[in-house]
PAZA-404976 format. One record per residue (C-alpha): residue in one letter; residue number from 1; x, y, z. Coordinates in steps of 0.5 Angstrom, whole numbers, padded with zeros to 4 digits, m for minus. Example, Ala and Ser with C-alpha at 12.3 -4.5 7.8 and 13.67 -1.06 7.14 Angstrom:
SITE   aa     i       x       y       z
SITE    A     1    0025   m0009    0016
SITE    S     2    0027   m0002    0014
This chain:
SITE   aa     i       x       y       z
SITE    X     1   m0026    0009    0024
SITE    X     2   m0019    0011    0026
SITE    X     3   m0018    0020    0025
SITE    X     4   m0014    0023    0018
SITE    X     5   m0009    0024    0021
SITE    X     6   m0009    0017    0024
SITE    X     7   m0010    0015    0018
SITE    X     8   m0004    0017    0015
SITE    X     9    0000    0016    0018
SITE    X    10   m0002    0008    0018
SITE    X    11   m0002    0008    0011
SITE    X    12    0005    0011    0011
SITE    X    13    0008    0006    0015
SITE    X    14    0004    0000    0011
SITE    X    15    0007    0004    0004
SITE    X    16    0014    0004    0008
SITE    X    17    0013   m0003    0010
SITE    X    18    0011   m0006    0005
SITE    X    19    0016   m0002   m0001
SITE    X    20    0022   m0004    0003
SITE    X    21    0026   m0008   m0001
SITE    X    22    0022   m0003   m0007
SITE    X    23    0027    0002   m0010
SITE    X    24    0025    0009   m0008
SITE    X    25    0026    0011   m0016
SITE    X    26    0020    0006   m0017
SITE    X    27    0015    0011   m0016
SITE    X    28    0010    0007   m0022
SITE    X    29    0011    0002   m0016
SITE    X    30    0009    0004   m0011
SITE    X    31    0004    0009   m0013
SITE    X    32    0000    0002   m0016
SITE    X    33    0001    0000   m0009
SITE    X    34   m0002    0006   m0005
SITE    X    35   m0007    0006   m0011
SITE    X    36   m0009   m0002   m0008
SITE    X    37   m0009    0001   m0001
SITE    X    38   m0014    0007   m0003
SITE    X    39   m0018    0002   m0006
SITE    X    40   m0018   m0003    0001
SITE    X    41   m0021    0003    0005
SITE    X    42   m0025    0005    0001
SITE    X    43   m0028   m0002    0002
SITE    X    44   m0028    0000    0009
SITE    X    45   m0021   m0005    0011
SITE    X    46   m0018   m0001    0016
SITE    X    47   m0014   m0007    0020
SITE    X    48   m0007   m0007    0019
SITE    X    49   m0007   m0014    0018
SITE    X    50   m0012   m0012    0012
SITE    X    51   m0008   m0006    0009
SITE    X    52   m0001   m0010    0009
SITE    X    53   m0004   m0016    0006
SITE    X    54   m0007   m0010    0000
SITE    X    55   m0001   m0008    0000
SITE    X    56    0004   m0015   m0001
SITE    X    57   m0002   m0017   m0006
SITE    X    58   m0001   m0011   m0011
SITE    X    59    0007   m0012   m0010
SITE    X    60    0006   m0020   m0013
SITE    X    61    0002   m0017   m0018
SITE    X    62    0006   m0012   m0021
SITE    X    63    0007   m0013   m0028
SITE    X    64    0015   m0015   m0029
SITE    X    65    0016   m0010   m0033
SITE    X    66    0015   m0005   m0028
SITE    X    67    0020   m0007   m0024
């Protein structure tokens, strides 16, 4: 398991990666997006691979009315 600090910084490079086409004024977005990402490692998914797919999977499911 990777350091908190490791940790963060994963999660922010997903975060950006993943909302890079997202405005940064659309914080319900990615907020619904960081959720889904708190919620892959809780169910111990570390990886990259693993963290990007949580994060593009919460991008594809936001309601159209969020964005």
């Amino acid at each position: 398991m990777p350091s908190d600090a490791e940790l963060a910084a994963l999660l922010r490079a997903v975060l950006d990666e993943v909302c890079v086409n997202v405005p940064s004024s659309d914080v319900v977005t990615r907020r619904r997006i960081a959720a889904k990402l708190r919620e892959a490692l809780r169910a111990d998914r570390y990886s990259l691979d693993e963290l990007k797919q949580a994060g593009r999977d919460a991008l594809v499911s936001v309601p159209t009315m969020w964005r």
